[in-house]
N, C-alpha and C positions, 0 to 999 in steps of 0.2 A: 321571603328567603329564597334566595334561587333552589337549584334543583342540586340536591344531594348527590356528591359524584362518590362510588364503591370504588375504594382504596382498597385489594390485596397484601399487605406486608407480608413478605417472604424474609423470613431474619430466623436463624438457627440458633441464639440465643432468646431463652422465653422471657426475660428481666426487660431485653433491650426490645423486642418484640411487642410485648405489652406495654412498655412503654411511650413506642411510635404509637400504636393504636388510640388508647386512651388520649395524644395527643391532637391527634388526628379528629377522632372523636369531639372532643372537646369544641373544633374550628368546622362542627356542623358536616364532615364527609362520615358515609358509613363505612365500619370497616368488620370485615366478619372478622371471623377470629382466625389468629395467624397463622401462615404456615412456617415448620421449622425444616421441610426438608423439599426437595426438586419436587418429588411424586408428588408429597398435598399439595405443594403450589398447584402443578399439571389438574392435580383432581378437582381444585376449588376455582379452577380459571373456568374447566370446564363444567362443573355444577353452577356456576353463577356468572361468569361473565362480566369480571371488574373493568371498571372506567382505566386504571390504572394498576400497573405493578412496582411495589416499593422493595426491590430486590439487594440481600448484602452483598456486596459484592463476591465472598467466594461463591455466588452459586452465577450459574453459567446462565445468562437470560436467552440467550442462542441458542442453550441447549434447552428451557424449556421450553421455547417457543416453538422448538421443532418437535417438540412431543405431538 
């Protein structure tokens, strides 16, 4: 199995949230557990350092990458 790549979900609803994840999950990536607002995303990028960021679109990816 290739090498597990860490998917962040940033989604402010928890239903839809938990549900990318578990999918996610499922197709073998790891995904902590999700963020529902700009800050956690900022905090969990910077506590771990995901492969990737799965952001909904109202949240500004410019804006947290400039955090």
């Amino acid at each position: 199995m290739p090498d597990r790549k860490s998917i962040l979900v940033v989604e402010d609803d928890a239903i839809i949230a938990r549900d990318i994840q578990q999918t996610l999950q499922r197709l073998g990536d790891a995904v902590p557990r999700p963020a529902y607002t700009g800050d956690q995303a900022c905090r969990a990028v910077q506590a771990s350092a995901p492969d990737l960021l799965l952001m909904d679109e109202p949240f500004s990816s410019l804006d947290v990458a400039l955090r």
